[in-house]
C-alpha positions, 0 to 999 in steps of 0.5 A, a space after each residue: 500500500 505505501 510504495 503505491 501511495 509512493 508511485 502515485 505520489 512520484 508520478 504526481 510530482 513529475 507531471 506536475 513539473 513537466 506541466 509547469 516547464 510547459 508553461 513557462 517554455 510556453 510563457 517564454 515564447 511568447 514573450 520572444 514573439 512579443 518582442 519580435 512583434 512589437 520590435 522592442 
């Protein structure tokens, strides 16, 4: 019961912090193309 409460635990942890890194790549590029656009 413990190691499988672990297991979810750790895959939690992982998606939450790829989905987090997606966001900010995500957050980052626009930015770039903010920039790009705006030519500042």
């Amino acid at each position: 019961m413990k190691s499988t409460t672990l297991c979810i635990h750790e895959f939690l942890n992982t998606h939450t912090q790829r989905c987090i890194h997606q966001v900010i790549l995500l957050f980052s590029l626009n930015n770039k193309l903010d920039v790009t656009l705006n030519g500042y």
